[in-house]
ROMAR-468116 format. One line per 2 residues: number of its first residue (from 1); their letters; for each residue x, y, z of N, C-alpha, C, O, CB. Coordinates in pm, whole numbers, plus 50000, padded with zeros to 5 digits. Glycine has a CB too. Layout:
% ROMAR-468116
NUM = a = X Y Z X Y Z X Y Z X Y Z X Y Z; ...
//
This chain:
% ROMAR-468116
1 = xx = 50252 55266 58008 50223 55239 57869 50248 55091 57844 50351 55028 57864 50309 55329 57774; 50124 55047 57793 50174 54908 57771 50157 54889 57605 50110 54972 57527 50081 54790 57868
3 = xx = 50205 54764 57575 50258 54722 57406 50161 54597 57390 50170 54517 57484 50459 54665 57381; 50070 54565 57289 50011 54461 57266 50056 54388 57174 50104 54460 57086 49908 54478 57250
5 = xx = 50066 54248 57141 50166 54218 57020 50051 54073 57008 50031 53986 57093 50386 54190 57062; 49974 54091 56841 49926 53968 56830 49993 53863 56732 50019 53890 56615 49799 53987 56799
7 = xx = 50019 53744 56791 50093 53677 56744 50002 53548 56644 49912 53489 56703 50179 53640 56863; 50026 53516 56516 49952 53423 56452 49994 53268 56528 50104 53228 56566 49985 53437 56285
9 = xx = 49897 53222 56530 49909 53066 56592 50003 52993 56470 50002 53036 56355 49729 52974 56612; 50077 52888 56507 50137 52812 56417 50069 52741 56364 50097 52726 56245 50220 52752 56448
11 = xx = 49956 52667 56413 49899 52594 56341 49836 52667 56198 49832 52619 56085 49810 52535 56428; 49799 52773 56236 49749 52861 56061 49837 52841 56008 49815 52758 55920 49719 53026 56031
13 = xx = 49967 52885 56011 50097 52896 55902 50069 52729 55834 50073 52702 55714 50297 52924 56001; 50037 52619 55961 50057 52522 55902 50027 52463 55777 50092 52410 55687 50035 52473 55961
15 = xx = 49845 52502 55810 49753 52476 55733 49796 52494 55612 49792 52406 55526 49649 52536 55757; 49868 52675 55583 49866 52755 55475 49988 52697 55425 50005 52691 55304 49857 52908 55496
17 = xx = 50082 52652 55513 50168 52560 55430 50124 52426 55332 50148 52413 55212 50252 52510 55526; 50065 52347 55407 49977 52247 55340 49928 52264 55193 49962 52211 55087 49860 52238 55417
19 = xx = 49804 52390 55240 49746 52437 55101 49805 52431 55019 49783 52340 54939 49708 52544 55081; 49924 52533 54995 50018 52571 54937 50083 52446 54836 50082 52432 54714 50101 52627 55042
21 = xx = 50154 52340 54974 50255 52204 54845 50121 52126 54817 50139 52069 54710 50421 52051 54939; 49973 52093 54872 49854 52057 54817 49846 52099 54625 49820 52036 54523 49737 52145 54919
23 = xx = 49871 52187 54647 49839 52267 54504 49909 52292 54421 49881 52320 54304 49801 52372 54504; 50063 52282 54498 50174 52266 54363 50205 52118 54327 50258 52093 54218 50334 52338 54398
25 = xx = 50168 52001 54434 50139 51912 54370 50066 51848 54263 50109 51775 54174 50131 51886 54418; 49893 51905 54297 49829 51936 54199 49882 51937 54092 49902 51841 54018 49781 52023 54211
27 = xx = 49916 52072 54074 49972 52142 53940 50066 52074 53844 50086 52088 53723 50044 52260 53975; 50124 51984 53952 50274 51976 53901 50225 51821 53810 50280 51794 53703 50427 51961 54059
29 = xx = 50079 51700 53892 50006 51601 53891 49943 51671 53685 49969 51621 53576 49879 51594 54067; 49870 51783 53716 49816 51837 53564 49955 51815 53481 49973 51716 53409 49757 52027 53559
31 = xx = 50023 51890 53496 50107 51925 53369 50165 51780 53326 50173 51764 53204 50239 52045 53404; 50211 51657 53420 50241 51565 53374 50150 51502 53308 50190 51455 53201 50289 51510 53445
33 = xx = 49989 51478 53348 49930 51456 53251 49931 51494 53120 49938 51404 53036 49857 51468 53280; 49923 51652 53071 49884 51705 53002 50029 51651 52926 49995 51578 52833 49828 51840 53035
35 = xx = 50142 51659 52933 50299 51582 52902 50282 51476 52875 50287 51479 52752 50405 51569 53003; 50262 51365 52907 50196 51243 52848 50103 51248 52758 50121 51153 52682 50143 51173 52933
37 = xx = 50017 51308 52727 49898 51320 52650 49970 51347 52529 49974 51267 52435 49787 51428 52695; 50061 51520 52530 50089 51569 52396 50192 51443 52336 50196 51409 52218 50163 51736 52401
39 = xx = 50276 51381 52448 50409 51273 52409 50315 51163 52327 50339 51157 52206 50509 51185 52575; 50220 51084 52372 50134 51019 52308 50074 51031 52186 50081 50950 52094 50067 51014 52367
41 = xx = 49989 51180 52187 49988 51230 52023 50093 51255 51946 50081 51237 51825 49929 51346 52003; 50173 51286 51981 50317 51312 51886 50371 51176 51877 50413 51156 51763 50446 51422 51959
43 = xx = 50387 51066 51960 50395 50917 51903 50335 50856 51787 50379 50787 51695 50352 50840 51988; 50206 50905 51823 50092 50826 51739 50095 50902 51538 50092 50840 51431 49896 50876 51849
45 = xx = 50102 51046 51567 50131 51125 51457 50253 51103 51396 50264 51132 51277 50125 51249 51488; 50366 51045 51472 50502 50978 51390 50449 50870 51328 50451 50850 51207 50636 50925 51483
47 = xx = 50380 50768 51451 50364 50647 51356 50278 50687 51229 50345 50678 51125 50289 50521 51434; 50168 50722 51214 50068 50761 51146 50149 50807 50995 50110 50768 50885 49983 50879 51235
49 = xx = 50266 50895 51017 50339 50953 50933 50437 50863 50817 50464 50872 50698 50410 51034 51018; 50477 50762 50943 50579 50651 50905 50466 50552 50862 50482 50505 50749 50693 50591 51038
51 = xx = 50378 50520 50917 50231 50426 50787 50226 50496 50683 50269 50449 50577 50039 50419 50832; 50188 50589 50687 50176 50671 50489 50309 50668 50411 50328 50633 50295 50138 50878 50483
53 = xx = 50378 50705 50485 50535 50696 50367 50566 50554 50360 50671 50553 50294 50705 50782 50432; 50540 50441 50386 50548 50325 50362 50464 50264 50266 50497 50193 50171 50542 50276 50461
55 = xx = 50338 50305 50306 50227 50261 50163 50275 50364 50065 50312 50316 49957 50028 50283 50189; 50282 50496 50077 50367 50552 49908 50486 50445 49898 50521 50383 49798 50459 50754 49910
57 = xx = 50518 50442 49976 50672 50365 49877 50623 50201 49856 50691 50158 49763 50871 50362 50000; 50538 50102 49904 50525 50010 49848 50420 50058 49690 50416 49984 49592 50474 49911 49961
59 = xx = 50355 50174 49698 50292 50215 49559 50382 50272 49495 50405 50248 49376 50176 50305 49558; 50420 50320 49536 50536 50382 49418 50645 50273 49371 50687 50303 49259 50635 50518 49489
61 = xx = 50699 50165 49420 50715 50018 49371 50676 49986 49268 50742 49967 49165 50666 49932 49436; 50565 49975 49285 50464 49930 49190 50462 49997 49094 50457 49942 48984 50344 49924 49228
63 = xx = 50467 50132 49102 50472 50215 48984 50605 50209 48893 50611 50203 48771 50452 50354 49029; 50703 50212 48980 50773 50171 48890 50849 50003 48800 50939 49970 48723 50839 50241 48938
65 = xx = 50751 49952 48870 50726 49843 48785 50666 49831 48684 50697 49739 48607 50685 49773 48827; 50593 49893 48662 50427 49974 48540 50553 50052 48484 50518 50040 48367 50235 50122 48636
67 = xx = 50631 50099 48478 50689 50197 48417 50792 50096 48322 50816 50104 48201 50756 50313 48527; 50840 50001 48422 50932 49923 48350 50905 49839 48276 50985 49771 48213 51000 49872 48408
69 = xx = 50754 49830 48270 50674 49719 48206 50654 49810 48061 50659 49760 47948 50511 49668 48304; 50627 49979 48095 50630 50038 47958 50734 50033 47848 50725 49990 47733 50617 50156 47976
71 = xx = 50845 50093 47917 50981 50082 47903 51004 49951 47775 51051 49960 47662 51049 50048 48065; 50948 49835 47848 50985 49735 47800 50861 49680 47667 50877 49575 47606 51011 49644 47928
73 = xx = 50741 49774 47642 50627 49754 47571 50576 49617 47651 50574 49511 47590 50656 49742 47403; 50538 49624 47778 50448 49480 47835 50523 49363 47774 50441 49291 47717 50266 49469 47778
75 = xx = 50651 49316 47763 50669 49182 47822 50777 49213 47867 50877 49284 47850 50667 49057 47743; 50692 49079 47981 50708 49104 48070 50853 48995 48139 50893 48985 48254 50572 49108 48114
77 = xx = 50908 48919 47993 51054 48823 48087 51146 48964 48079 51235 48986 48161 51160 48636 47975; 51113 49054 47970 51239 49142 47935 51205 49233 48089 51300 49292 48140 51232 49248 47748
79 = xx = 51095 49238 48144 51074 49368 48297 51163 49300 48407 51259 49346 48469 50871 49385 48383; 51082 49141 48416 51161 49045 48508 51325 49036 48537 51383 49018 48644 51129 48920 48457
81 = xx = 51389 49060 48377 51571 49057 48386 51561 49214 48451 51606 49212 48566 51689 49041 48190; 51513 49354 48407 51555 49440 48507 51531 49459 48611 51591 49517 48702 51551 49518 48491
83 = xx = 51418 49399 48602 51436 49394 48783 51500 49334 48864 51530 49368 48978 51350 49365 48847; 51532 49211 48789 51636 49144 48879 51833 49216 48917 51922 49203 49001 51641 48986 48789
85 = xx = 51803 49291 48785 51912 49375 48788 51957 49469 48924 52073 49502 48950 51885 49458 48678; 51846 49499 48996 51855 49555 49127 51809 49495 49213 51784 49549 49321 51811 49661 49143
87 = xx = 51772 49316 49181 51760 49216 49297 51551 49274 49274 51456 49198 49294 51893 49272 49501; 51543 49370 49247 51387 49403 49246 51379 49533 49323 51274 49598 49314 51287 49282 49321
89 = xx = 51488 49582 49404 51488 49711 49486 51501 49856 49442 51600 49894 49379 51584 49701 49565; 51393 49942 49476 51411 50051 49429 51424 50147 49592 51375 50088 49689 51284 50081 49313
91 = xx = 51478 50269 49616 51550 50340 49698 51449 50462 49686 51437 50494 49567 51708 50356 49657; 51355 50559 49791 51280 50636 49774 51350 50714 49881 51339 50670 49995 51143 50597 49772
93 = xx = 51425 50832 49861 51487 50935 49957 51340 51028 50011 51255 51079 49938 51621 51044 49862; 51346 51029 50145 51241 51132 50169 51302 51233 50215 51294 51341 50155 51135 51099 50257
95 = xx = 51369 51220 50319 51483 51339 50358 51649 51308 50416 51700 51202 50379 51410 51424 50484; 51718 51385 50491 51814 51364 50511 51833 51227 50604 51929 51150 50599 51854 51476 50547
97 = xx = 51719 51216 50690 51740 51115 50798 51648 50966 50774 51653 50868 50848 51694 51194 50946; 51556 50984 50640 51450 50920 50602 51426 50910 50485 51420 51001 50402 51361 50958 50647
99 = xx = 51406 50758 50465 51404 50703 50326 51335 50565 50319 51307 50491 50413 51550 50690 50271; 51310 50542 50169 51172 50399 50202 51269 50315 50043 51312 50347 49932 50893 50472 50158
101 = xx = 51260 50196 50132 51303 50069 50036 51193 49998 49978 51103 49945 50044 51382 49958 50112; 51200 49999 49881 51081 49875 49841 51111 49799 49765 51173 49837 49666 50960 49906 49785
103 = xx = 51083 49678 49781 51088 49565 49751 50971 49479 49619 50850 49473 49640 51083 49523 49885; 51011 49442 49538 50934 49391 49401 50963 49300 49353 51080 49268 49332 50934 49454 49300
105 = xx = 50809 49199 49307 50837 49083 49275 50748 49078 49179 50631 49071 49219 50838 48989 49371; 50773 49080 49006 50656 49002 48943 50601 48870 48925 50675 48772 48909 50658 49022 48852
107 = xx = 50492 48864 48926 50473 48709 48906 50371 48683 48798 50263 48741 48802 50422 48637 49042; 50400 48601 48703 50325 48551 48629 50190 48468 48632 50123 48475 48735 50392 48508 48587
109 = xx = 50161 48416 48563 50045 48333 48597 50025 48197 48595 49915 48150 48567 49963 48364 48534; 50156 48102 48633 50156 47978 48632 50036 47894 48712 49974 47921 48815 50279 47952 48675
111 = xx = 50032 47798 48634 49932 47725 48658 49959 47595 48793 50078 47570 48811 49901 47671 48511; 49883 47534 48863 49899 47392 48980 49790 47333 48979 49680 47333 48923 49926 47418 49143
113 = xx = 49860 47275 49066 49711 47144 49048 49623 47236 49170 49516 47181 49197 49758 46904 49120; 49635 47300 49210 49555 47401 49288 49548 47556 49229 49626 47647 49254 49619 47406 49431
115 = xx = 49464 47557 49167 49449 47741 49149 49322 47816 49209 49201 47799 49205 49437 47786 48976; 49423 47920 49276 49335 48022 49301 49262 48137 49213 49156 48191 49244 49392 48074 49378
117 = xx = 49304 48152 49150 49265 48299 49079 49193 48215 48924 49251 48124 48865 49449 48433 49042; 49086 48261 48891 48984 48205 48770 48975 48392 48669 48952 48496 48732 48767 48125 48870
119 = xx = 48991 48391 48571 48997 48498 48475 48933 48465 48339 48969 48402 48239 49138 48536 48455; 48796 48550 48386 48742 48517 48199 48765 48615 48098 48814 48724 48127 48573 48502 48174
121 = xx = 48733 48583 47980 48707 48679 47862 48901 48753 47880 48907 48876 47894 48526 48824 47906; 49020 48686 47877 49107 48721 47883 49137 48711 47721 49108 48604 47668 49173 48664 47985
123 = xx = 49195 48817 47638 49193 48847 47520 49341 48712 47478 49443 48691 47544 49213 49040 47500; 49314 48672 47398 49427 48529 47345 49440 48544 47195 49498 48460 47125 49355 48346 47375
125 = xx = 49379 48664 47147 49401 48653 46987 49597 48731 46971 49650 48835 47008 49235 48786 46882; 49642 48609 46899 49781 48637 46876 49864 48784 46865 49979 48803 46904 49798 48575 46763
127 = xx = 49775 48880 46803 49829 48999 46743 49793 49120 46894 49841 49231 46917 49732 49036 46565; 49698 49043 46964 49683 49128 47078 49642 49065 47211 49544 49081 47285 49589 49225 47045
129 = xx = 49759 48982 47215 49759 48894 47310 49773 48926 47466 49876 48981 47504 49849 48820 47273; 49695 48900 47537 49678 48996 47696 49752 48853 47797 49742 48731 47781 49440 49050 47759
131 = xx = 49832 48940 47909 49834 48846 48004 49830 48919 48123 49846 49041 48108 49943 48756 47994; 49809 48869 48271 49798 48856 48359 49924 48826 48427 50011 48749 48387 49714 48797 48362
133 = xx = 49922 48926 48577 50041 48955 48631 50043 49008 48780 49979 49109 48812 50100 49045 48543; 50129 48926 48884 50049 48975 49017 50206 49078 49102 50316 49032 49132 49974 48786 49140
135 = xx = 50163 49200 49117 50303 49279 49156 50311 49287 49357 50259 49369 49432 50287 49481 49066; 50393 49172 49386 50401 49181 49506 50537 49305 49574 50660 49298 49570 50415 49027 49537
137 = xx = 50451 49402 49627 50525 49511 49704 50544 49509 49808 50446 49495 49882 50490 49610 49706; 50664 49519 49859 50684 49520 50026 50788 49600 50021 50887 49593 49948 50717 49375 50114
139 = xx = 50744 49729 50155 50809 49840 50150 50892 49901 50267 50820 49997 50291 50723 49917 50114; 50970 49908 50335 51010 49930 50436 51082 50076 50478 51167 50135 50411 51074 49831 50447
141 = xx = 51023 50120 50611 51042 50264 50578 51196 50306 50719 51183 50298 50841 50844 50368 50607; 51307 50342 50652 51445 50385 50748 51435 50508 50784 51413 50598 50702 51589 50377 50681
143 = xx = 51451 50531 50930 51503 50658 51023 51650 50639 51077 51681 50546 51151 51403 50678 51161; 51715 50712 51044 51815 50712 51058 51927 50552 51079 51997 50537 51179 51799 50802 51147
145 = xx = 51923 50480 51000 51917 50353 50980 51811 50270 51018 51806 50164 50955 52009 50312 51024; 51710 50291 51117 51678 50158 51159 51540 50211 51131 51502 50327 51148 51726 50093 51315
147 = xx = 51430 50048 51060 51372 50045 51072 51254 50051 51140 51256 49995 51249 51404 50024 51046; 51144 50109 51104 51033 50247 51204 50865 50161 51141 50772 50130 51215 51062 50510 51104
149 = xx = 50870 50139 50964 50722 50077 50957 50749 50004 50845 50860 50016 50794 50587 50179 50941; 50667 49929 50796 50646 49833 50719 50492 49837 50615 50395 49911 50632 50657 49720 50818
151 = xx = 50508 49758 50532 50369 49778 50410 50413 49699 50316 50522 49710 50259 50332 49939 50333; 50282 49571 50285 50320 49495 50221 50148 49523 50148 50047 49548 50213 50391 49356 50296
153 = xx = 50158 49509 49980 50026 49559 49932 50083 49389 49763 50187 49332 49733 50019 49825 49881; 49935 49384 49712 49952 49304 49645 49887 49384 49521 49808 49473 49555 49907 49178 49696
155 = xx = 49908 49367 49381 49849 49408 49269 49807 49344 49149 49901 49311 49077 49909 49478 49238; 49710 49321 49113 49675 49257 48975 49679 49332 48892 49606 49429 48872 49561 49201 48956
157 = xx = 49823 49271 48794 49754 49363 48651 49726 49297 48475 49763 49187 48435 49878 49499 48623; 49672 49377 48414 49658 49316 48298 49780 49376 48189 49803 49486 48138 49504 49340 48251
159 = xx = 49831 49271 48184 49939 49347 48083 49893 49303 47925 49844 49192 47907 50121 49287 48119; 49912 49397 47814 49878 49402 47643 49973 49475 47609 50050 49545 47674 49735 49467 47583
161 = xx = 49956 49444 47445 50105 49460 47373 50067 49661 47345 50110 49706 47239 50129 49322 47169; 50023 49719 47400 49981 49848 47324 49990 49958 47475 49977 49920 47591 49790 49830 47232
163 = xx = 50018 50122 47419 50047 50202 47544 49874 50191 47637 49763 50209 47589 50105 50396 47485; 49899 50168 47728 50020 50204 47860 50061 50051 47874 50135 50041 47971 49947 50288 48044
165 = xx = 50047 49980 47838 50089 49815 47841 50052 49725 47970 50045 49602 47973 50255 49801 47831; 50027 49825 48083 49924 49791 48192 49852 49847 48256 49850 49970 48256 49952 49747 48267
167 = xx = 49760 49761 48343 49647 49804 48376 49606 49747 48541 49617 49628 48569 49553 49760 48257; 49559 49851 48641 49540 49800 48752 49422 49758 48768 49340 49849 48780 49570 49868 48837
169 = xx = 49370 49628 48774 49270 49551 48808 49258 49496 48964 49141 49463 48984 49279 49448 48715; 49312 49483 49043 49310 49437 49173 49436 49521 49241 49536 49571 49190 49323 49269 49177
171 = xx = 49371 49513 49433 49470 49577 49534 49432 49502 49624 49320 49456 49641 49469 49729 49571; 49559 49482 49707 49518 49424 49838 49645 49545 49928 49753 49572 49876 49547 49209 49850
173 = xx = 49607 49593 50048 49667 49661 50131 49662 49593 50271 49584 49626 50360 49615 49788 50125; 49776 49470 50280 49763 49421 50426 49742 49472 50542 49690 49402 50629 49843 49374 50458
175 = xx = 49781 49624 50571 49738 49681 50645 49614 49782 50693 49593 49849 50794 49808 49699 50646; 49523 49750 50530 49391 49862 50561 49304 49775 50640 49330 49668 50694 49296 49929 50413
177 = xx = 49161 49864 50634 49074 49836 50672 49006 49751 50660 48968 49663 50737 49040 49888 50668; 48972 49788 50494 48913 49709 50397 49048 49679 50341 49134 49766 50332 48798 49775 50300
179 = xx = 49070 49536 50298 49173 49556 50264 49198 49486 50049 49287 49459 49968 49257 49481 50407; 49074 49489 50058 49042 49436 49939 48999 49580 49843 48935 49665 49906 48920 49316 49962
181 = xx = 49024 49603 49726 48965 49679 49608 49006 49633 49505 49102 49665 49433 48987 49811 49600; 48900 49524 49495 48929 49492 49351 48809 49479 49236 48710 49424 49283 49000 49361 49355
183 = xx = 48801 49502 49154 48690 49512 49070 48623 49401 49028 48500 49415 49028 48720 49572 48969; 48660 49306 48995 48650 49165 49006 48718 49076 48910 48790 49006 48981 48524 49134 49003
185 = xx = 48734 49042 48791 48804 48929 48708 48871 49034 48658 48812 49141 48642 48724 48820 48600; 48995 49019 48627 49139 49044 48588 49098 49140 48468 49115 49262 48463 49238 48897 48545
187 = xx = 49028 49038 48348 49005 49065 48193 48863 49131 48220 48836 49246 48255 49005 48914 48077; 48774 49013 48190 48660 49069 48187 48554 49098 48310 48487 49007 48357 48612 49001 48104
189 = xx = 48548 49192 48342 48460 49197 48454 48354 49167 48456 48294 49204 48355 48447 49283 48497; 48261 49084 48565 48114 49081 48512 48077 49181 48575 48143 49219 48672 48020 48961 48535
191 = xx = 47938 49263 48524 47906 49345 48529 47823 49353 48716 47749 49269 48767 47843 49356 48392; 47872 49477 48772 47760 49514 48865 47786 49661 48908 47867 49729 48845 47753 49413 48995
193 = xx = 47733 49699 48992 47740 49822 49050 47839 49874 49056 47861 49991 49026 47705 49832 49149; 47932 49775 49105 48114 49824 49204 48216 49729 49084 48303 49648 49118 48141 49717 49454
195 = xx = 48185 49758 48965 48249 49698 48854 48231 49764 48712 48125 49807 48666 48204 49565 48850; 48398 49761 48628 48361 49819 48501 48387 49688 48387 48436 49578 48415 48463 49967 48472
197 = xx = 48349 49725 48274 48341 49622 48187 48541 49656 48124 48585 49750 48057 48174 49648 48054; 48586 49580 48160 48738 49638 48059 48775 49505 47975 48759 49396 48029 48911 49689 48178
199 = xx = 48814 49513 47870 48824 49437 47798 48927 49459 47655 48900 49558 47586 48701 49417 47787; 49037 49375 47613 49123 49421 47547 49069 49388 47403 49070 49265 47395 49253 49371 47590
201 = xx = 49030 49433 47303 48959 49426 47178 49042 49363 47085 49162 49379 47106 48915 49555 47126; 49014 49301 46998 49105 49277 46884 49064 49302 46743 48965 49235 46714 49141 49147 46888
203 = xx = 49104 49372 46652 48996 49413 46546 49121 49419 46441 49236 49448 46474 48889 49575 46576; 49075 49384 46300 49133 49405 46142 49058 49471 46089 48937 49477 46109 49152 49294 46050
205 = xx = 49160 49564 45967 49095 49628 45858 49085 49497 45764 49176 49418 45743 49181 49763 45794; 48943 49492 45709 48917 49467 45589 48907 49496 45421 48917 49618 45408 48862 49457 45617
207 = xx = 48899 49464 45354 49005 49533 45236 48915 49654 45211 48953 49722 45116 49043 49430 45073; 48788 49702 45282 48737 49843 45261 48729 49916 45348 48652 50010 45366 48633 49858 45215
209 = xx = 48837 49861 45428 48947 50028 45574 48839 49968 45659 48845 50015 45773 48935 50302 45545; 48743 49882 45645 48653 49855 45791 48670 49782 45889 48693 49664 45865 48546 49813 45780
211 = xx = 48663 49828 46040 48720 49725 46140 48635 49596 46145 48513 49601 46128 48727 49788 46288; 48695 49493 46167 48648 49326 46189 48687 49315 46324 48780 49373 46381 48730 49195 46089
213 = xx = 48617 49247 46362 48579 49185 46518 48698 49102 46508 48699 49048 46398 48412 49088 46551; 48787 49074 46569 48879 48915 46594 48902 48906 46697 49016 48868 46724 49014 48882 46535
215 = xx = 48827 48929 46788 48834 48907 46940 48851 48745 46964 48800 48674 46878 48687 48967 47018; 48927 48671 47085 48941 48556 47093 48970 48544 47228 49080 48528 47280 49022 48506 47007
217 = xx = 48853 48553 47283 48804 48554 47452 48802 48395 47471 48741 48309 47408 48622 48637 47492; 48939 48381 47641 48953 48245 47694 48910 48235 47830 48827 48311 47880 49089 48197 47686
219 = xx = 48962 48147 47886 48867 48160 48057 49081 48068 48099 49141 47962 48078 48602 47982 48098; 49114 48253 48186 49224 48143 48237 49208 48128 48385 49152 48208 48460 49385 48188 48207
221 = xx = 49268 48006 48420 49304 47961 48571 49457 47940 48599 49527 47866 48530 49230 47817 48605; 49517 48030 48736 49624 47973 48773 49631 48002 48883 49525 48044 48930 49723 47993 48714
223 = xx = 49761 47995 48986 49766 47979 49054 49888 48110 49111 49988 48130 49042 49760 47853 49046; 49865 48196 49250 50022 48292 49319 50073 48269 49429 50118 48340 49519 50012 48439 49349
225 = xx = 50058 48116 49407 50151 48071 49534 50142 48058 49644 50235 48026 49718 50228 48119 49555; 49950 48096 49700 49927 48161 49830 49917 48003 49900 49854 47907 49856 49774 48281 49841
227 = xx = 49992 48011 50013 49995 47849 50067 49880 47819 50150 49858 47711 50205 50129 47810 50162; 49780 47966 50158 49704 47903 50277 49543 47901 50191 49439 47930 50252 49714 48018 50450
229 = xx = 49544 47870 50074 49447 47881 49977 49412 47996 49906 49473 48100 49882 49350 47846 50022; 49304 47957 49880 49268 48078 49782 49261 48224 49848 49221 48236 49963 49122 48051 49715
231 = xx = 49297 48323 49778 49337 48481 49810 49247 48546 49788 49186 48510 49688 49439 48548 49741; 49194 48659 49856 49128 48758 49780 49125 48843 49685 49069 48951 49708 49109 48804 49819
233 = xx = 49176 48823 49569 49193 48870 49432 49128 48773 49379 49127 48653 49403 49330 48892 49374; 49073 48836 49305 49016 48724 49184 49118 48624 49111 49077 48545 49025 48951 48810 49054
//
């Protein structure tokens, strides 16, 4: 009686060894990709996250500058002392680990021997006297102390003695696309497609309850300081 015994060659095992770490390398080559990829979108979706809560909080700045401007019925030295009261800083809690500073500066409309900004049909009759006002916001957004994004946005407004006491006429968003929306002159707009007519009225009763025209439309020029010339705001 004899016994037959077939034995596999080593070299097969070899091969099938091969195959084998071939393919968990592979595998192992995918998943790190696919790990980088999601780490990348989840980077990009933080930043993305930390850009929007920075432009709310340099707008919301602003807003509450418009608020303090109400507060104060549009004038605007009495907005200037409170704001200086907090240096210009307002504190926006988002959550336990995250929060947005913003930073505020009004500026008036002083005049130089260089001006940028030209404003017609700006209302100058005494009893409803309009001025012009540029709200520089810069907003900075904290994770767990340390700074993550930034947003610096500019605003034109028209301030008058009557509610809401201002008015948004120009935006600049240093970080958009477009980074301009502005309608065009401060007061009076000239008219086109991508423009509204706004204009602050001035009118008296006459001794038979009827309104009178006393409008007293000026053309102002001044200047916001921009050192590298003229700005894109009107």
């Amino acid at each position: 009686m004899s016994a037959r015994v077939n034995c596999r060659p080593s070299g097969v095992r070899g091969v099938a060894l091969i195959s084998v770490l071939f393919s968990t390398v592979l595998l192992l080559a995918l998943v790190a990709v696919l790990v980088d990829i999601g780490t990348l979108r989840l980077q990009r979706t933080t930043a993305d996250l930390f850009a929007l809560q920075a432009l709310a909080g340099a707008d919301g700045g602003t807003a509450w500058v418009r608020a303090e401007l109400d507060q104060e019925h549009g004038d605007l030295g009495a907005t200037k002392m409170k704001l200086g009261a907090t240096q210009g800083k307002r504190r926006f809690v988002i959550d336990d680990h995250t929060y947005v500073v913003a930073s505020e500066s009004l500026i008036g409309t002083p005049t130089s021997e260089v001006n940028d900004h030209v404003d017609d049909d700006v209302q100058s009759n005494p009893r409803a006297a309009e001025q012009l006002a540029q709200v520089e916001s810069s907003a900075a957004v904290f994770a767990d102390g340390v700074v993550v994004a930034r947003r610096d946005t500019s605003v034109l407004l028209r301030v008058f003695p009557a509610a809401p006491y201002s008015e948004v006429v120009g935006y600049i968003d240093d970080a958009s696309a477009v980074g301009v929306d502005s309608p065009g002159d401060a007061a009076g707009q000239a008219y086109g497609l991508d423009t509204t007519d706004l204009l602050v009225h001035a009118y008296k009763f006459n001794g038979s309850y009827i309104l009178q025209n006393e409008d007293d439309f000026t053309t102002q020029t001044w200047s916001d300081g921009n050192s590298s010339g003229s700005g894109p705001l009107p």
